[in-house]
N, C-alpha and C positions, 0 to 999 in steps of 0.2 A: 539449412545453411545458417552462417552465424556472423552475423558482421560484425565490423571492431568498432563498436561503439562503447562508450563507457558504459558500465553496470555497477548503481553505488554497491552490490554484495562484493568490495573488492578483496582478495586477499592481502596478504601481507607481501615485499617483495621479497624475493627470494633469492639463492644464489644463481646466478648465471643469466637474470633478469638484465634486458636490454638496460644501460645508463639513461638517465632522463638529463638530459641536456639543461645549463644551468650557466647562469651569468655571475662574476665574480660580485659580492653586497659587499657589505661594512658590516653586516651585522650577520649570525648564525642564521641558516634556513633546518626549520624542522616541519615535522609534517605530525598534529597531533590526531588523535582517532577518539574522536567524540562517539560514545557510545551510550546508546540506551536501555535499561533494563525495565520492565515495566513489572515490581512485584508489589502486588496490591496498590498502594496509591503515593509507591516512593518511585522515586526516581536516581538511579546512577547515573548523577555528572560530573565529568572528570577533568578539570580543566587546569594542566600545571602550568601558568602563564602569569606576567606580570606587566608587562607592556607591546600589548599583542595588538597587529593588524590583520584582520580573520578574510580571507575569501572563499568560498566554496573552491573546489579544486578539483580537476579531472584526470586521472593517469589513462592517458592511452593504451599502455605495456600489460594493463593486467584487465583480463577481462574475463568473462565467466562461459565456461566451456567452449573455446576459441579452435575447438579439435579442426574444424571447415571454416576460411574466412572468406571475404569476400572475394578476396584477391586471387585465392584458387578456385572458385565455384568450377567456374568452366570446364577447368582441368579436371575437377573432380565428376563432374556428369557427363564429361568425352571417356573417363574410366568405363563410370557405368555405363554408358550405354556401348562402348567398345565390347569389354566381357563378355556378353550373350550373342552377341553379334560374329565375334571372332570366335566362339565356340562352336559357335552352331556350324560355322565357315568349316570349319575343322573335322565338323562329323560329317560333312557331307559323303566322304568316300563308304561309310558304315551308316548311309541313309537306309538302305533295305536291310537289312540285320536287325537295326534299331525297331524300325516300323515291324519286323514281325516276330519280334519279342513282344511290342507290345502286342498284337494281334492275339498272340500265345497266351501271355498274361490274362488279357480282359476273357480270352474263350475259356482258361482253366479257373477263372473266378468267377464267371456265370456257372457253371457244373458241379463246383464242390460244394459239399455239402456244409462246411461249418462256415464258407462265406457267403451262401444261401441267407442261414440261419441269423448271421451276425448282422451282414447287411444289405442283400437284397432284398430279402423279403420283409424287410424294414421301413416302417411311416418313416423315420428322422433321414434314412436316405437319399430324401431328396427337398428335405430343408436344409442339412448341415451340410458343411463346408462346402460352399458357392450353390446349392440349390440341384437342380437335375443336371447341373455338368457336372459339380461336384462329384455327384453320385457316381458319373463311369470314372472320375479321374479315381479316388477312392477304391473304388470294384478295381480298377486296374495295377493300381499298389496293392489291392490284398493279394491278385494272382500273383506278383512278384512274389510276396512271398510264401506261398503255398510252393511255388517254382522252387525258389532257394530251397526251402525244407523239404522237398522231396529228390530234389536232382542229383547226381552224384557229380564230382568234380569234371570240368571241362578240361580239355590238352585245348583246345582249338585258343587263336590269338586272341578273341572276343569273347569275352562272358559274360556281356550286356551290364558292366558296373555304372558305364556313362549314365546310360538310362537310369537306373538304381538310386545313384547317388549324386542328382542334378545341382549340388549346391549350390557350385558360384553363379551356376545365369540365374538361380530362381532369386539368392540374394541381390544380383546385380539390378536383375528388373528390378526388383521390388525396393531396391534403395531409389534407382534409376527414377522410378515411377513418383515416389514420397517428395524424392528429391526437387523434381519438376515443378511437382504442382506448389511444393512450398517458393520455389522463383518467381513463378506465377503469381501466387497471393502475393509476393511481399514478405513471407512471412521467415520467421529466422527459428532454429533449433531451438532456440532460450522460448517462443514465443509458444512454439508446441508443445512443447515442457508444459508450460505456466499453463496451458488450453488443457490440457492430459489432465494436472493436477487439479484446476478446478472442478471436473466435473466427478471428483474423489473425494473434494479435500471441502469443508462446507465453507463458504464467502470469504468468512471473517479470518481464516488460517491460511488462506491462497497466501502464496509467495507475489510479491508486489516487486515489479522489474522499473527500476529507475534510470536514466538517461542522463548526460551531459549536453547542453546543447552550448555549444560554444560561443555562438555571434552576441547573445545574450548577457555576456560578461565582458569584462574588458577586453576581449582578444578581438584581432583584427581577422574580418571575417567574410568573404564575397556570398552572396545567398540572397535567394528570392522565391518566392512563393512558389513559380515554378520550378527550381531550379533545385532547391532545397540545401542543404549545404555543403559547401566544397571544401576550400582547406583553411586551416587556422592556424594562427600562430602568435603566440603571446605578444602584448608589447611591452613588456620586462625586458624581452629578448629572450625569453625563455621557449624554445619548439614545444617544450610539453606543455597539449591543449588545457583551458580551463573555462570555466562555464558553472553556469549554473545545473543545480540539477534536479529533474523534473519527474512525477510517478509517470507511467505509462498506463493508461487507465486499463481496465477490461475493454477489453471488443478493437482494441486501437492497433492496428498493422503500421508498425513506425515509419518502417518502409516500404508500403505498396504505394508506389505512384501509377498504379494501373497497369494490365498483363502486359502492355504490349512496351512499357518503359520499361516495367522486370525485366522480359526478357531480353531488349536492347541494351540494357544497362548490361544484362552477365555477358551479351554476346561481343561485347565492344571490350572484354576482358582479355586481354593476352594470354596464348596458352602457356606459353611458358616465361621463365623470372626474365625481364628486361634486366634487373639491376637496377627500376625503380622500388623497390623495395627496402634497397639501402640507401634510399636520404628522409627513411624514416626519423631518424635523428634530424634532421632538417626540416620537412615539414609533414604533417601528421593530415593522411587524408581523409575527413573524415565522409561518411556516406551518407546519402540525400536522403532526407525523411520525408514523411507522407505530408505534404503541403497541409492539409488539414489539423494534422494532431501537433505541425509546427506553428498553426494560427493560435490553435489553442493553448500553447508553449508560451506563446509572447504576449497575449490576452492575462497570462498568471503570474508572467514575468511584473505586472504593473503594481501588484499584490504582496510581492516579497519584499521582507528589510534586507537591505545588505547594511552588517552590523562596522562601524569600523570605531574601536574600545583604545583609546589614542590617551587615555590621562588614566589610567588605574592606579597610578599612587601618588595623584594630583594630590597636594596639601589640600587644596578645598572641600574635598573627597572625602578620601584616603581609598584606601585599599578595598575593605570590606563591602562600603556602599556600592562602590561600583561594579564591582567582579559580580554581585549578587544581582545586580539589576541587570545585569548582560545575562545570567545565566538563567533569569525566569524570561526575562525577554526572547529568547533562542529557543526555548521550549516552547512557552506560548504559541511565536510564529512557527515556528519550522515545524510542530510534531501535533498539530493540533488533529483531529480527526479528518476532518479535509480540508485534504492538501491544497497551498498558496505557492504563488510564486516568489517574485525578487521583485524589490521596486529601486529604482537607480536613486532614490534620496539615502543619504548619509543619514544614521542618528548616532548620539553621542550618551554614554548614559553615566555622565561625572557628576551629574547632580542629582540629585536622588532623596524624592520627597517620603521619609519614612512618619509622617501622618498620616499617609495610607498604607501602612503597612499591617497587617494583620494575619493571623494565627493560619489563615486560608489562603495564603501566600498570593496576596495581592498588593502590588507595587503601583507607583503611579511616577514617572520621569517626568523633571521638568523641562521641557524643551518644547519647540516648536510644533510639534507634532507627537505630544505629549497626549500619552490614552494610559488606560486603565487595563493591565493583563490580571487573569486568572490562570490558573494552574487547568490542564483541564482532567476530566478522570479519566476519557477511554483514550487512549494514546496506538496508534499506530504504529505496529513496529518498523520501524529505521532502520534496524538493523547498525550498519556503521559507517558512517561518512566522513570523509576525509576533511582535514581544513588545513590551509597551508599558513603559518602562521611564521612572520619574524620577530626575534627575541633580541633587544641590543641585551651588552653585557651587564650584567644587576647582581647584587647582595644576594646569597643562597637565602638570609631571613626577612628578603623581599619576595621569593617568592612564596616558601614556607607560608606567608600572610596571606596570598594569594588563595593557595592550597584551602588554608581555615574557612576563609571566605566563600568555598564552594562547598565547603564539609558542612558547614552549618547553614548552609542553603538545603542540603539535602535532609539534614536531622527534622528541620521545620518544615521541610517536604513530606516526611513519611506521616506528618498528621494534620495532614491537608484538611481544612470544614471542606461539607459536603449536605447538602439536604436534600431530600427526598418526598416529594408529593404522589400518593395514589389514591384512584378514584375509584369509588364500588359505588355504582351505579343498580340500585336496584328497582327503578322505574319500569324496566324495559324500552322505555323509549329515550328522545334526548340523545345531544351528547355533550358528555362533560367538559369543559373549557378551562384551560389555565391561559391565564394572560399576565403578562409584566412588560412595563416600558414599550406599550403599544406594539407586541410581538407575542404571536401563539405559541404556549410553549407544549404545551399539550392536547389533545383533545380526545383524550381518554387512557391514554397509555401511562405508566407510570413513570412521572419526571425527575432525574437526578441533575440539580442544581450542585457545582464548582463553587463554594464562598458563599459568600450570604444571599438569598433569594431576600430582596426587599420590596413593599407593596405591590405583592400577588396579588390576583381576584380570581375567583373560580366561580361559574355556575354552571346551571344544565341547560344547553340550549336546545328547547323546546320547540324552537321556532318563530318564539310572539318576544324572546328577548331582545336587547338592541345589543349592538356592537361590546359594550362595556359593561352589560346584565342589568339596562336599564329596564325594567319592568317585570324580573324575577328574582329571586332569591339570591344573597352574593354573600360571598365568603372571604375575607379580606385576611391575607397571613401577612406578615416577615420571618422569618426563619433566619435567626443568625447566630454565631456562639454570641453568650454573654463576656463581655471584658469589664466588667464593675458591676458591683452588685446593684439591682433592678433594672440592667439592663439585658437585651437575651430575645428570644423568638414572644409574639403573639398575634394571636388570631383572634377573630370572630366574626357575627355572622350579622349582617346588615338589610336593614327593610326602609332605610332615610330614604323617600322619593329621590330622584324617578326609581328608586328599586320596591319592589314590594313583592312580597309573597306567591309562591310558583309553586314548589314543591317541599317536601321534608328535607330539610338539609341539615348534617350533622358532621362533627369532627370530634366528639366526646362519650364516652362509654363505656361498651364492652374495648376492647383492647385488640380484640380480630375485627372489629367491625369497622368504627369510624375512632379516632383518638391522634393525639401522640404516638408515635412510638419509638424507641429507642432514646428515652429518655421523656418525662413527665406522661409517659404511662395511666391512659385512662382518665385524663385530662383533658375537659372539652366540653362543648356545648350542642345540645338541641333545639333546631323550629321547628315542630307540626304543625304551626297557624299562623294566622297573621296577627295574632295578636301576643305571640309566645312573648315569654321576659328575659328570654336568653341574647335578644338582639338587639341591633340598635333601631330605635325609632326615632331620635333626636340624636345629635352631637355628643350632645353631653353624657350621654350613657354609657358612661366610661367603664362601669363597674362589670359591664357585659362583655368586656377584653379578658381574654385566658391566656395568661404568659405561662413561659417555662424558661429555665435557668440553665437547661441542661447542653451540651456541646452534641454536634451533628445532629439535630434533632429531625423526627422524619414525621409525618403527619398525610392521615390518610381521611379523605372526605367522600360522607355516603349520601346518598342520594333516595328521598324515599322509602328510609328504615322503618 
């Protein structure tokens, strides 16, 4: 079954598509289709706007594989379980005919000799298809057709095809059957789909099912934990629902509110059209989700920006600052690897501090709730989400600037910095530790840092270390591009108490082993003692720092060589 909930994979509309219901503006309503490409570490953002108000948006009309919706379930499992029912009703008069064809069948496929061979006297016959019932249903289809291929043509009114060719009740059950128990879970067509494909498709390529949930946006909305959600309706005055919208995680049945509401919920369904179906234009009813995964909906809702971009060709501005700082701000939030929700505070992004701007496409907005975004590298596909945005009327080479302003957002996009820390532990024991800004970033695996990674520390925790590799071996990086010459990444490696000597630790060499790489190549230093000269023992032993000048520099630290 398939409810009519929104699915952001929407299409495009099409002809003969329901009208979406719409209040007379002052200004043009368009609907743009923000879309993400993720190839290598660029990003397509496309945004033709110049003085845009952005909400996330929901179309109720278009939804993905809608063939079953909710509103017929009923009607559609009174079919199926009808069909096999009413057939069976219908054979009764050719109940003894039936029954001793088959009797005929199974006695002439025990005796012959090539379905002896094939499969009675066969191991797999009574593992495959349903186990040792299987086996007579099978034995009894092979007698049919040894029957057919021996028989000569019947005159008589009956020539056993009913039995032969059971189509519609076996598909009737068996939808009949599917059908059921997906009422029962909760669970919808799109849902079995996604559960089918996962255990095909590995993690990271599953198809990811997103949702609208209406009460979460400005629409006006009746819903409660129990209750889950009823009907919406815009307060523009517009019937077509809008809402934020939210991933559907693994494992999450959006709408099981337990067997025994599935089934009350389909049973409380009219078999046939009332003629509530036509004030869909009027009001859009949407279907109650699983109390749980709506907790967790409004828990993520506190986490989203909702963006509203109200000065883009502010003179204090202009143009460029702002459209640029909307368009990394919206990536950051909306596509980060995991997924956040919407938070009801407004931000504004007309000012726009380009002192923090850099090659790693880090921006920093001055306002109230003014942070620091990175670009990030693994990006989740999105696929394409709608935004409903209004344009008053402007200069064509207003927007044209506009346009610029996301073009050269994306040029500085495709060479985003990027650095990379791995650990080759050859101790055998320990484990290796990256830390920055009081947060683990590794502990052994290999780290890709977005922009500049600034005062790392890495050591081996042995066990006798403290928190911050107070009483073993430390290795102290920055990793950043340079922007003026002697500035750029360095490293080295530290024994100034409370740190002192633990184990071999290196980042300098051979070039597969411990070094640089991807720039300043073989580049680096060794301790095997506590009294090595490659590290610091005072402050001032400055000369024991190993810089590199090179962009995305990547740097791999051994343990023990």
């Amino acid at each position: 079954m398939v409810n009519s909930s929104f699915v952001s994979r929407i299409p495009a509309p099409v002809a003969g598509s329901p009208p979406v219901p719409t209040t007379a503006r002052p200004v043009a309503s368009v609907v743009l289709d923000l879309t993400t490409t993720v190839h290598g570490s660029a990003i397509l953002f496309y945004c033709l706007s110049t003085h845009v108000f952005l909400v996330i948006s929901c179309n109720a009309y278009h939804q993905l594989g809608n063939c079953v919706t909710t509103s017929r379930i009923k009607l559609f499992l009174a079919l199926l379980y009808l069909t096999p029912t009413i057939v069976f009703l219908v054979t009764l008069p050719i109940f003894r005919p039936i029954t001793s064809h088959v009797s005929l069948a199974l006695a002439t496929s025990k005796t012959d000799p090539w379905a002896i061979r094939v499969w009675w006297s066969r191991w797999y016959s009574w593992v495959c298809w349903g186990g040792p019932l299987g086996r007579w249903v099978i034995g009894t289809f092979l007698g049919f057709r040894i029957l057919k291929s021996d028989r000569r043509e019947l005159n008589g009114w009956f020539t056993g095809e009913m039995i032969e060719v059971p189509h519609s009740r076996i598909v009737a059950v068996g939808m009949a059957i599917v059908t059921t128990r997906d009422v029962l879970r909760g669970q919808t067509t799109l849902d079995t789909i996604i559960l089918r494909r996962r255990k095909n498709v590995p993690a990271s390529r599953t198809m990811v099912r997103h949702v609208c949930v209406p009460h979460l946006s400005t629409s006006t909305v009746s819903a409660t934990y129990a209750s889950g959600i009823s009907h919406s309706t815009s307060d523009t005055g517009s019937s077509a629902p809008h809402g934020p919208i939210f991933p559907v995680l693994a494992g999450e049945r959006l709408y099981d509110l337990g067997w025994r509401e599935n089934l009350r919920r389909v049973m409380n369904i009219p078999f046939f059209d009332t003629g509530r179906d036509k004030q869909l234009e009027v009001v859009y009813a949407w279907p109650k989700i699983n109390p749980l995964v709506l907790r967790r909906m409004e828990e993520q809702s506190r986490r989203f920006i909702h963006y509203d971009v109200n000065h883009i060709l502010a003179p204090s501005s202009g143009p460029a600052q702002s459209l640029v700082c909307f368009a990394v701000e919206a990536i950051s939030d909306m596509m980060r690897p995991v997924y956040v929700g919407y938070v009801t505070s407004m931000k504004r992004c007309d000012d726009v501090d380009f002192s923090q701007f850099r090659r790693g496409l880090e921006y920093k907005c001055r306002h109230s709730a003014g942070i620091t975004l990175h670009q990030p590298k693994l990006l989740e596909p999105l696929t394409s989400c709608f935004f409903k945005a209004q344009l008053p009327p402007t200069m064509f080479i207003a927007r044209a600037l506009s346009f610029l302003a996301v073009a050269t957002f994306v040029l500085v996009g495709a060479n985003a910095e990027s650095h990379t820390v791995t650990f080759n532990n050859k101790c055998g024991r320990g484990t290796p530790l990256l830390l920055a800004g009081g947060k683990t970033l590794s502990t052994g695996r290999a780290y890709t840092h977005n922009g500049p990674l600034t005062a790392a520390i890495a050591f081996l925790q042995t066990g006798s270390c403290g928190a911050n590799g107070e009483g073993c071996t430390l290795v102290e990086t920055t990793l950043v591009n340079p922007s003026s010459p002697g500035s750029g990444s360095s490293t080295d490696i530290s024994l100034i108490p409370p740190h002192a000597f633990s184990v071999a630790t290196g980042f300098g060499g051979d070039v597969f082993s411990h070094s640089y790489y991807n720039g300043c190549d073989r580049s680096g230093a060794d301790c095997r003692s506590a009294s090595c000269s490659t590290a610091f023992h005072q402050p001032d032993d400055t000369h024991v720092q190993v810089a590199c000048q090179s962009d995305n520099v990547n740097l791999v630290i051994t343990f023990c060589d």
